[in-house]
C-alpha atoms as a printed R data frame, in Angstrom:
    type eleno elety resid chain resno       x       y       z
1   ATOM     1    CA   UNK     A     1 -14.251  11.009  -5.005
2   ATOM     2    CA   UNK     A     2 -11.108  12.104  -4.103
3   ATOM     3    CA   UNK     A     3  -8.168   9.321  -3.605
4   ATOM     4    CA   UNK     A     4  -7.128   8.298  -0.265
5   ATOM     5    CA   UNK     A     5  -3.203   9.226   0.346
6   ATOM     6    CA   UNK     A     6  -1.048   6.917   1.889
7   ATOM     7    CA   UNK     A     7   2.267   8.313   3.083
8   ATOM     8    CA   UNK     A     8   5.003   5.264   2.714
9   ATOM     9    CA   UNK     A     9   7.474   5.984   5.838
10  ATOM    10    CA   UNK     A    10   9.873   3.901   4.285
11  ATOM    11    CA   UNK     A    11  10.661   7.489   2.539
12  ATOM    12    CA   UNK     A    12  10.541   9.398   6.467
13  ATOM    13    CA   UNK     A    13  13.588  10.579   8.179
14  ATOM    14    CA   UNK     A    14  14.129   7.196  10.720
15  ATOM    15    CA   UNK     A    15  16.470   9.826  12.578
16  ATOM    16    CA   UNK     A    16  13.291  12.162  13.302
17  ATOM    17    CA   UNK     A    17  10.408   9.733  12.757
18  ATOM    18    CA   UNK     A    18   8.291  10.951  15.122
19  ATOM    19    CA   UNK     A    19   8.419  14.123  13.504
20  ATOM    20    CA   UNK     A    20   7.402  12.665  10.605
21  ATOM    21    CA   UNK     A    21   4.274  10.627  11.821
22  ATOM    22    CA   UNK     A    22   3.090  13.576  13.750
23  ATOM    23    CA   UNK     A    23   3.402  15.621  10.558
24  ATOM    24    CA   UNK     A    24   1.450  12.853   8.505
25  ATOM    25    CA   UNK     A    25  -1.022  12.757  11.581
26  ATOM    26    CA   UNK     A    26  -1.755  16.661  10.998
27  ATOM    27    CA   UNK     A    27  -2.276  16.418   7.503
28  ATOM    28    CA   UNK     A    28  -5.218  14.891   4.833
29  ATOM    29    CA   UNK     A    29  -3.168  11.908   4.603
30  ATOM    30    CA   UNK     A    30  -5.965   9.006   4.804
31  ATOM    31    CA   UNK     A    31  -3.672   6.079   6.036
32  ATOM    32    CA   UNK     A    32  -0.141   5.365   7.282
33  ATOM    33    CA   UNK     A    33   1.648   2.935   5.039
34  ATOM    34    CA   UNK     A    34   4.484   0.438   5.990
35  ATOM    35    CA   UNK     A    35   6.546  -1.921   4.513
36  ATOM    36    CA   UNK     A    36   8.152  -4.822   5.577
37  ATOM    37    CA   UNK     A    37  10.491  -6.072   3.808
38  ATOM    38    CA   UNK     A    38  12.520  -9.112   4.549
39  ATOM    39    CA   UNK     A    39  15.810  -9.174   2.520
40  ATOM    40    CA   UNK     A    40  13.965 -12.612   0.499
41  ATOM    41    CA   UNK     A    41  10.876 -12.305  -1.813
42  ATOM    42    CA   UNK     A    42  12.261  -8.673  -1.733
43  ATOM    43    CA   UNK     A    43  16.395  -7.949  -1.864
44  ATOM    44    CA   UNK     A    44  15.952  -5.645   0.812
45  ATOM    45    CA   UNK     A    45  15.299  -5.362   4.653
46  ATOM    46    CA   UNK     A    46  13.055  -2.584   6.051
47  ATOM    47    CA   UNK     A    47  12.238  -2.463   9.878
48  ATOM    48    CA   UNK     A    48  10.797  -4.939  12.354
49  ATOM    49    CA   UNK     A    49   7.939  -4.836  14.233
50  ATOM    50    CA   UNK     A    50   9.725  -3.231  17.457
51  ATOM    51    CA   UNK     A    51   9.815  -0.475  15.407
52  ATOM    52    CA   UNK     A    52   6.210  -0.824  14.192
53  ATOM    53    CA   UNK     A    53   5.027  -0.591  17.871
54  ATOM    54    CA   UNK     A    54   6.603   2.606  18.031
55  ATOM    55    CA   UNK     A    55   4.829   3.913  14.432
56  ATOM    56    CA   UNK     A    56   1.561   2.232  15.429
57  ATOM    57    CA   UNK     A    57   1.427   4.145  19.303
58  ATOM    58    CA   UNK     A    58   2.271   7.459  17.635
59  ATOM    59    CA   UNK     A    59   0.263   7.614  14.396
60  ATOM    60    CA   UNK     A    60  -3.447   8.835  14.782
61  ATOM    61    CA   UNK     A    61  -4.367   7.601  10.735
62  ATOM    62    CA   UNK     A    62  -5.119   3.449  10.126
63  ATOM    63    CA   UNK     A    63  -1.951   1.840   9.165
64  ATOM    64    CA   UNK     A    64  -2.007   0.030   6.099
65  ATOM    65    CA   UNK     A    65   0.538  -2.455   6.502
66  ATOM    66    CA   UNK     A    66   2.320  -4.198   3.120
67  ATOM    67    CA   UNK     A    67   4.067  -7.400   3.728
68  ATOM    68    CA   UNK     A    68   6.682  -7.844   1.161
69  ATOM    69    CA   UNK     A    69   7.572 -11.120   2.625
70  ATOM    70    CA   UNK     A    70   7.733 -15.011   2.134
71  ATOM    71    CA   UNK     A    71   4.882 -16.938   4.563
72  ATOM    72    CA   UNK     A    72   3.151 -13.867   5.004
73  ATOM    73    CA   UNK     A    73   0.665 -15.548   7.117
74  ATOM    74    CA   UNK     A    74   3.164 -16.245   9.590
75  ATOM    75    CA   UNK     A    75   2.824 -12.734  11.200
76  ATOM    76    CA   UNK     A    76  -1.296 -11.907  11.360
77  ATOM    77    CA   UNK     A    77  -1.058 -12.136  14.375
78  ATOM    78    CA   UNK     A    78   2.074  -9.826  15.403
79  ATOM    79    CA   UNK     A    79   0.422  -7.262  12.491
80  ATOM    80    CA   UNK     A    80  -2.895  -7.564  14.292
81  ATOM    81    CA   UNK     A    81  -1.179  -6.819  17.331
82  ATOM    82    CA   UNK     A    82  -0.406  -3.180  16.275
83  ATOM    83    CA   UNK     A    83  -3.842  -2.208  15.580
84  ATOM    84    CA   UNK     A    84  -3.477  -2.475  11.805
85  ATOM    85    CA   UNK     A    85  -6.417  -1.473   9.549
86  ATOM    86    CA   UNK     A    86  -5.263  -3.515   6.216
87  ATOM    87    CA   UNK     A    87  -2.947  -6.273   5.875
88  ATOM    88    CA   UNK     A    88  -1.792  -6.655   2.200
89  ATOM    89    CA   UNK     A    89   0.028 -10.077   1.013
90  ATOM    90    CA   UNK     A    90   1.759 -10.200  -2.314
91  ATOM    91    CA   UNK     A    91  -0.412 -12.713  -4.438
92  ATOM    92    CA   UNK     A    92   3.208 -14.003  -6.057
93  ATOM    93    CA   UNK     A    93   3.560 -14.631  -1.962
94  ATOM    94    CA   UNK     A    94   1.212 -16.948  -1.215
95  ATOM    95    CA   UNK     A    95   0.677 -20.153  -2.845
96  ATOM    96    CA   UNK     A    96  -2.736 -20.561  -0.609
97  ATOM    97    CA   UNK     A    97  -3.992 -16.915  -1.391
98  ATOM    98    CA   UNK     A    98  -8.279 -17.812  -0.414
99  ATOM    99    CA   UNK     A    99  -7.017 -18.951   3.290
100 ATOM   100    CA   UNK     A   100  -4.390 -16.363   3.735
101 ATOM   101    CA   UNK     A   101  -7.549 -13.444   2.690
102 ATOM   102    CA   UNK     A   102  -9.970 -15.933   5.354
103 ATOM   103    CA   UNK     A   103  -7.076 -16.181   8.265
104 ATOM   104    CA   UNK     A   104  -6.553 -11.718   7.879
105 ATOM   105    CA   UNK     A   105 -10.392 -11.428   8.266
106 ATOM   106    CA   UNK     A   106 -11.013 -13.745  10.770
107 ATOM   107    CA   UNK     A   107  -8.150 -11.896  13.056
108 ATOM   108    CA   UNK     A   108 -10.098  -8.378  12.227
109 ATOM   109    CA   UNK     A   109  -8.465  -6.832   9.690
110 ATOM   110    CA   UNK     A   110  -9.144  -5.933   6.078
111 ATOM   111    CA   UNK     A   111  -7.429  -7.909   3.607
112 ATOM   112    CA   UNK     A   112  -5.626  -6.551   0.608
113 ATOM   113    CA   UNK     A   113  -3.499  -8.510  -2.152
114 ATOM   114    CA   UNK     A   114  -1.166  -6.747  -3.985
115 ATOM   115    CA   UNK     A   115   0.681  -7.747  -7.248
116 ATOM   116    CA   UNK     A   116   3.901  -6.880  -8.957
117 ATOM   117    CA   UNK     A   117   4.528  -5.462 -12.198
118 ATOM   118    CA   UNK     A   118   5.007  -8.746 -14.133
119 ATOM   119    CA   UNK     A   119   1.866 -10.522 -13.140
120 ATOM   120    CA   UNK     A   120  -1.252  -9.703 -15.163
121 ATOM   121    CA   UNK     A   121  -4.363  -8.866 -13.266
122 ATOM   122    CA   UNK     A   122  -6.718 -11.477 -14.993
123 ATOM   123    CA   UNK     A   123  -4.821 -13.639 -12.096
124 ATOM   124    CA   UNK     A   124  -6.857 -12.236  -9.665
125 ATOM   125    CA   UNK     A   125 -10.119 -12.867 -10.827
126 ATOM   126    CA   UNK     A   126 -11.251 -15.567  -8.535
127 ATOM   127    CA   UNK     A   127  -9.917 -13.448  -5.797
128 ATOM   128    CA   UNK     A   128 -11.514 -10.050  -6.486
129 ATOM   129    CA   UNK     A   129 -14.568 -10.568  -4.710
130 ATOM   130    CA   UNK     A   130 -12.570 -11.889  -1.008
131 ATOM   131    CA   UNK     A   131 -10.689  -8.721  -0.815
132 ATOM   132    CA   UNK     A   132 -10.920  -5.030   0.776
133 ATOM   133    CA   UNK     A   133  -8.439  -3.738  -1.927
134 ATOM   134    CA   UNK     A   134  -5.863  -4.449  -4.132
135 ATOM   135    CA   UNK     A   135  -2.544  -2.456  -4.170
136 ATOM   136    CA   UNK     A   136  -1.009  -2.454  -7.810
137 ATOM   137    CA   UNK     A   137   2.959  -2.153  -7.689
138 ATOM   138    CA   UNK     A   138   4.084   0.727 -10.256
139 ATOM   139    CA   UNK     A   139   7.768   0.047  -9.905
140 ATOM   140    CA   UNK     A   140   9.417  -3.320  -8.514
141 ATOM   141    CA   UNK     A   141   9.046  -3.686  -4.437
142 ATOM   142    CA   UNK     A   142  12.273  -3.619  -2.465
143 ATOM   143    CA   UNK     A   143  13.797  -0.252  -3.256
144 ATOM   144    CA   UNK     A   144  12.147   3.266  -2.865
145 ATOM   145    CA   UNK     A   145  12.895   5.912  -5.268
146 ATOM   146    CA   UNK     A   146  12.514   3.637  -8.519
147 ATOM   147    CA   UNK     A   147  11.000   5.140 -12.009
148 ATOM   148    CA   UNK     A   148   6.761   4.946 -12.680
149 ATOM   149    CA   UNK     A   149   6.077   2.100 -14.751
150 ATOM   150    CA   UNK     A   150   3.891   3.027 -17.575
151 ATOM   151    CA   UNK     A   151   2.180   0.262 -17.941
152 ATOM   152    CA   UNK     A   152   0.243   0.570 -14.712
153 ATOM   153    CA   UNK     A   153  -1.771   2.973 -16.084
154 ATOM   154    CA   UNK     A   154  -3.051  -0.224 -18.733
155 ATOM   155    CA   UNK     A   155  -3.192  -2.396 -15.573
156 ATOM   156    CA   UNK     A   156  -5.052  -0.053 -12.886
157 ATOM   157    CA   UNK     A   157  -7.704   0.459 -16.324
158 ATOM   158    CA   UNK     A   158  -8.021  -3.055 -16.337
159 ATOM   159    CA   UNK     A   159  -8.587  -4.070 -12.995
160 ATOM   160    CA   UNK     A   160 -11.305  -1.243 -12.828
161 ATOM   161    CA   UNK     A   161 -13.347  -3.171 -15.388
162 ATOM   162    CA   UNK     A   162 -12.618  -6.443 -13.841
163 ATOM   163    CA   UNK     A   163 -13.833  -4.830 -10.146
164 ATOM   164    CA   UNK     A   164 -17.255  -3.929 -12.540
165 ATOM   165    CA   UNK     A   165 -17.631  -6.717 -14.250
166 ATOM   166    CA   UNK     A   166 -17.710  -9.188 -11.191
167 ATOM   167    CA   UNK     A   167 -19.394  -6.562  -8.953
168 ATOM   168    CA   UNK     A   168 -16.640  -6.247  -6.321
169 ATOM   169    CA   UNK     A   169 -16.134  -3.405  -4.121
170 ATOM   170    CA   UNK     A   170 -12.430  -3.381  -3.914
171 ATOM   171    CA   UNK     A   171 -10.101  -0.757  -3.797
172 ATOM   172    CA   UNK     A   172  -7.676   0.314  -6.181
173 ATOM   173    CA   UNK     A   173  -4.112   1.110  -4.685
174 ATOM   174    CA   UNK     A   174  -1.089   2.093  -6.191
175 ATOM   175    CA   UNK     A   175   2.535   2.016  -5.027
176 ATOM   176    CA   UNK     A   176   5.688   3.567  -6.910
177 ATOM   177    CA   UNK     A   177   6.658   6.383  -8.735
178 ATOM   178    CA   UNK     A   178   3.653   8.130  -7.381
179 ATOM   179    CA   UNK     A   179   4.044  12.175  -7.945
180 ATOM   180    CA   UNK     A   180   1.613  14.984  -9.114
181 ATOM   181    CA   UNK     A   181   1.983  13.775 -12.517
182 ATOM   182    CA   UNK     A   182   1.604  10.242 -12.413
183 ATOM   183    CA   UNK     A   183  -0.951  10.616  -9.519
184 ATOM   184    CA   UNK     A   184  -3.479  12.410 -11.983
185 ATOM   185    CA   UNK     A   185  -3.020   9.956 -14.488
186 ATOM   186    CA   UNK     A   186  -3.759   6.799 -12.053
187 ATOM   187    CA   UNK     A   187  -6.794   8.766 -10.656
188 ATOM   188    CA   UNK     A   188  -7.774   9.200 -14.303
189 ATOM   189    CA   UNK     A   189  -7.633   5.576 -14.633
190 ATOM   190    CA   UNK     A   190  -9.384   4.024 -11.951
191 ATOM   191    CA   UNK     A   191  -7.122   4.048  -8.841
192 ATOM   192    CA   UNK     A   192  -8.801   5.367  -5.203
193 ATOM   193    CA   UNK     A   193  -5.710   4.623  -3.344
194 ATOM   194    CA   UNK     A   194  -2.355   6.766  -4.113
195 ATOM   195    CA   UNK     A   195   0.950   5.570  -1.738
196 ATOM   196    CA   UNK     A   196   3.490   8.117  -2.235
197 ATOM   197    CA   UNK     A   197   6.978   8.166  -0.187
198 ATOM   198    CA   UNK     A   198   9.385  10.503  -1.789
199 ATOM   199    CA   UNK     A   199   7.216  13.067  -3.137
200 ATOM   200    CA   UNK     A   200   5.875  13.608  -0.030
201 ATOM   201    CA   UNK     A   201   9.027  13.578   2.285
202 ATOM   202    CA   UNK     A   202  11.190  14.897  -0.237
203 ATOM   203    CA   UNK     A   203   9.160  17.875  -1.040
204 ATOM   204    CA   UNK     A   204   9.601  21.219   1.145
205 ATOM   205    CA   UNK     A   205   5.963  21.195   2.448
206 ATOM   206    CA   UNK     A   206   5.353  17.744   2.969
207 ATOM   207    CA   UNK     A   207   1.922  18.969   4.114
208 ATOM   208    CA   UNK     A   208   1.151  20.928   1.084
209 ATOM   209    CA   UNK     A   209   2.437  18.149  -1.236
210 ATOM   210    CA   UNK     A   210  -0.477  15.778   1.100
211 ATOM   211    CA   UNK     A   211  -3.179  18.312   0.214
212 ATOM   212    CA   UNK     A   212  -1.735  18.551  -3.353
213 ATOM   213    CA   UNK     A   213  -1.734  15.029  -3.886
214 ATOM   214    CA   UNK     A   214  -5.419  14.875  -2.116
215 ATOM   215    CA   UNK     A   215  -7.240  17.218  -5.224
216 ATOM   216    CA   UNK     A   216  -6.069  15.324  -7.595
């Protein structure tokens, strides 16, 4: 199976960003993914959701929306609103995780729980079977640009045995430091999901790097 790509616009050019969507809407990009930041569980601020209305009527692919945000439950409904596909809640996020997973399905969507770098994935075991995916963060969330962290290849390994072992169909995503290089290696390991933001955007053919990305 190939991995789905999802092209982070965090990375886009804001100043042409319908350029950008209409170029990720041409391509074999799977899904369109966005984060929202809020400047608290992550020291950063990304865009709000006027601007997501504008993303969400131009891009043709599902949008795979990642809330890095306190109370994510807060905003199913405005995320619901713009046609999202997946909503993904940090687990370190949400100190209610089963009804936050119950409240995303019940409003239509797909749930997906990601976690960060520090917490170990035997955390989500009673959770595995609830959810559509789970996105694994490869570098810290807040900033884009940041260095691969190696031992996501350990962790995207692991949760692959723990998605056997309990017989859940979930997803594997990963976010951060996502290139050719490191892309292989997370296929290698387990991971159907690649989000990738600079090496896409930064690359000459953004298409090309897309398709590149795709045959992994």
């Amino acid at each position: 199976m190939k991995p789905i790509i999802s092209p982070s616009i965090l990375s886009a050019n804001f100043a042409y960003l319908a350029n950008d969507i209409e170029m990720i809407n041409g391509s074999e990009a799977g899904w369109v993914h966005i984060d929202i930041m809020d400047g608290v569980f992550v020291p950063n601020i990304s865009f709000g959701f006027p601007v997501l209305k504008y993303v969400a009527k131009l891009a043709e692919k599902p949008l795979d929306v990642h809330l890095m945000i306190v109370q994510p439950e807060k905003f199913i409904p405005e995320v619901k609103a713009l046609g999202a596909r997946i909503m993904n809640v940090h687990y370190e996020a949400c100190p209610h995780l089963h009804r936050v997973v119950q409240q995303i399905r019940e409003a239509g969507m797909l749930p997906a729980v990601t976690i960060n770098p520090a917490t170990p994935v035997a955390m989500l075991r009673d959770i595995i079977n609830d959810v559509y995916m789970v996105l694994v963060m490869s570098v810290n969330p807040g900033f884009g640009g940041q260095k691969f962290i190696e031992h996501t290849i350990d962790k995207v390994r692991e949760l692959r045995e723990l998605i056997t072992v309990t017989g859940s169909e979930a997803l594997i995503e990963v976010d951060g430091g996502v290139n050719l290089e490191t892309g292989a290696r997370l296929v290698a390991a387990g991971a159907d999901v690649l989000v990738a933001g600079n090496a896409i955007f930064s690359a000459p053919d953004p298409v090309e790097a897309i398709h590149a990305l795709r045959n992994l």
